[in-house]
N, C-alpha and C positions, 0 to 999 in steps of 0.2 A: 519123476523117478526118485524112488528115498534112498538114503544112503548107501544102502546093505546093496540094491542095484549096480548102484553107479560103483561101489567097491568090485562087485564081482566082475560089471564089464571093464573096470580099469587091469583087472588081475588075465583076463583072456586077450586083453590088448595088447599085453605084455608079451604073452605069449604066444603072439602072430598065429593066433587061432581065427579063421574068417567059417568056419564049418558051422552048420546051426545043433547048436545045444538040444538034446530035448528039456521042456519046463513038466515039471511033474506034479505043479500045484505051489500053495501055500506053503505047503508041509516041509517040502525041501527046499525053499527058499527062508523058510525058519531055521531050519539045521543049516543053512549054509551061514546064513548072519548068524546065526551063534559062534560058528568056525570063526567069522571074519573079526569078531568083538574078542574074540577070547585069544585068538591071536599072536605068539608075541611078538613085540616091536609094534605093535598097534599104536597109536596116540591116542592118551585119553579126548574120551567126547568132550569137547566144549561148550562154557557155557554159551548159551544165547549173547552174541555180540552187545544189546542195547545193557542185558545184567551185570556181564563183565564191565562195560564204561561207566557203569551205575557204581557198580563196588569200588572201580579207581577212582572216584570224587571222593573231594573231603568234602565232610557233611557241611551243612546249610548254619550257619550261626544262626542264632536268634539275636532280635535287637539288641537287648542289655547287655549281649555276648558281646557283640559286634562293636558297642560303644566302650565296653569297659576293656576291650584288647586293640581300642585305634591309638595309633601313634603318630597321627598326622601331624596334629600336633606338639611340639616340644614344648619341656617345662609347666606340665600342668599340674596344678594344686586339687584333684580327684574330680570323679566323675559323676553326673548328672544322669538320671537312669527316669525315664517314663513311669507311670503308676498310673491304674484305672482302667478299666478295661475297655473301652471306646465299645460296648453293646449301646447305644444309646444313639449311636451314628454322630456323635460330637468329637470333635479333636480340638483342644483348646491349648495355644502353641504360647509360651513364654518367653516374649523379648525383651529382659530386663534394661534399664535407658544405658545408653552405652555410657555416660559417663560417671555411672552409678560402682564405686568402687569395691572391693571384697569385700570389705567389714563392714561397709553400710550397707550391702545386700543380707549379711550376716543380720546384721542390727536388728531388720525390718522382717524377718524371713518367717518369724512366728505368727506377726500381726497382720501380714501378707498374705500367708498360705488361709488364715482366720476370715479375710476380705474375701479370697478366693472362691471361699466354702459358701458366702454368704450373695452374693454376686451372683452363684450358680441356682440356691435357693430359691431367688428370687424371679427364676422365670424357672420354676420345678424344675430343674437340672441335676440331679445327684454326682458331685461330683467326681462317687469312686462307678457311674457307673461311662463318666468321660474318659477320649484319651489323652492324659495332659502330661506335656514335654514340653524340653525347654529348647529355642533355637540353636543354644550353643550347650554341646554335651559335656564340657570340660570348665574349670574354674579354671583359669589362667594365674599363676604361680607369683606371675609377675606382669610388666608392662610391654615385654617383648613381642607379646601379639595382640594387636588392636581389637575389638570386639566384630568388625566388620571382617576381618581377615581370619577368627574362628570361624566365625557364619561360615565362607565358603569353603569350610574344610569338611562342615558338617553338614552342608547341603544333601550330601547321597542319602546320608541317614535318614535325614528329614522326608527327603523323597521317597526311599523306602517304606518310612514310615505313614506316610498317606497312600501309598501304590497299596499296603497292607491291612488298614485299618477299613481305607473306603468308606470314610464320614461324608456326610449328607451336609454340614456344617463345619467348616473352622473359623474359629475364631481365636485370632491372634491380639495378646495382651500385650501389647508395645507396640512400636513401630512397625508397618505391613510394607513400606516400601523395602527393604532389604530381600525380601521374600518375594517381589515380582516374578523373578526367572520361575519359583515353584507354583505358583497363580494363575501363571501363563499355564502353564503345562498341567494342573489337576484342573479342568475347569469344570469336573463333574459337581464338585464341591461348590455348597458358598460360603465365600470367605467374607467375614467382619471384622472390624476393629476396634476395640477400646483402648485406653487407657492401661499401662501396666499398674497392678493393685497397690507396689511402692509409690508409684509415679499418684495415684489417688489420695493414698494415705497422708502425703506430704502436699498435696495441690487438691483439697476435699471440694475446692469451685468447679471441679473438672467431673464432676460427679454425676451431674445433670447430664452432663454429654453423653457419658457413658450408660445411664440408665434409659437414655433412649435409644442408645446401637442396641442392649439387652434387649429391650424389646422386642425389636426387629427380629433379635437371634431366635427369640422364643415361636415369632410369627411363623419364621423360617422352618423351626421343627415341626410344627404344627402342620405345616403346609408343606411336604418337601419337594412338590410338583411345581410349584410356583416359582419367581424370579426374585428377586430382590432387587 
């Protein structure tokens, strides 16, 4: 029964009318739903229930949104924001060594991003067409939060940020043990490790290791069916 119906028999209900009506077609049940809309004291029609719950959400941030307005953390010295488009199915995650301080991340940071580019090169990887973030989205101000204690502030993000990219590969530049809990849980990915590119640039013996996990990574793209 559609509405214009169920209005008319609620209005005969009222009216303890049990007599049967004659129906005289389409015709008059059009003039009558126009009576019933036009009405006054009618309620406007509303929208569909799922549109109205739709228009009371606030909208959806985007990542760089979501990172440059977290306030999880206090006292931070600015924010860290992803670059590249991860078309490529590579996510390539940045965990500088934790005991690696501001200004010597500062120092390294030209000669670094330079390795980076060079790194990716080398098993044809473009690296603006990677998606490359850093584990922790905030530079820390000061020593009030240890680098392990930003990590699990910024875990959701990082979550999000694999739930959305859905790389075929990640590969983490730094330490991969912090990152377990998210390893366990994306296992569609494979995940590698090197070396972070400061951590290279200052220890060049460590270099050999690292151009063998690249390999690998490269094998990996090639083959994305495969295991490692």
């Amino acid at each position: 029964m559609d509405d214009s119906r169920r209005d008319i028999a609620s209005i005969l209900r009222r009216r303890g009318g049990r007599s049967v009506l004659p129906w005289r077609g389409e015709d008059e049940r059009s003039y009558l739903a126009g009576l019933l809309r036009d009405a006054p004291g009618r309620s406007p029609e509303r929208a569909p229930r799922g549109e109205a719950a739709d228009a009371a959400l606030p909208p959806v941030k985007s990542i760089p949104e979501e990172i440059a307005s977290c306030t999880r953390c206090q006292a931070t010295g600015g924010k860290k924001l992803p670059f590249g488009g991860g078309g490529n199915g590579v996510m390539i995650m940045l965990n500088p060594p934790a005991m690696m301080g501001r200004a010597e991340r500062a120092a390294y940071r030209k000669e670094s991003a330079e390795l980076l580019r060079k790194m990716c090169a080398a098993i044809d990887l473009d690296v603006e067409q990677c998606y490359v973030t850093g584990t922790v989205k905030c530079e820390p101000a000061g020593a009030s939060l240890s680098p392990g204690a930003m990590l699990a502030q910024c875990e959701h993000i990082l979550d999000r940020e694999i739930a959305e990219t859905d790389p075929r590969v990640i590969l983490v530049m730094g330490d991969m043990l912090p990152l377990k809990r998210l390893k366990d849980r994306h296992t569609s990915a494979r995940w590698f490790a090197v070396e972070h590119p400061v951590a290279l640039i200052k220890n060049p013996d460590l270099k050999m290791r690292a151009w063998n996990t690249l390999k690998l990574v490269r094998q990996a793209i090639a083959d994305p069916d495969g295991r490692a």
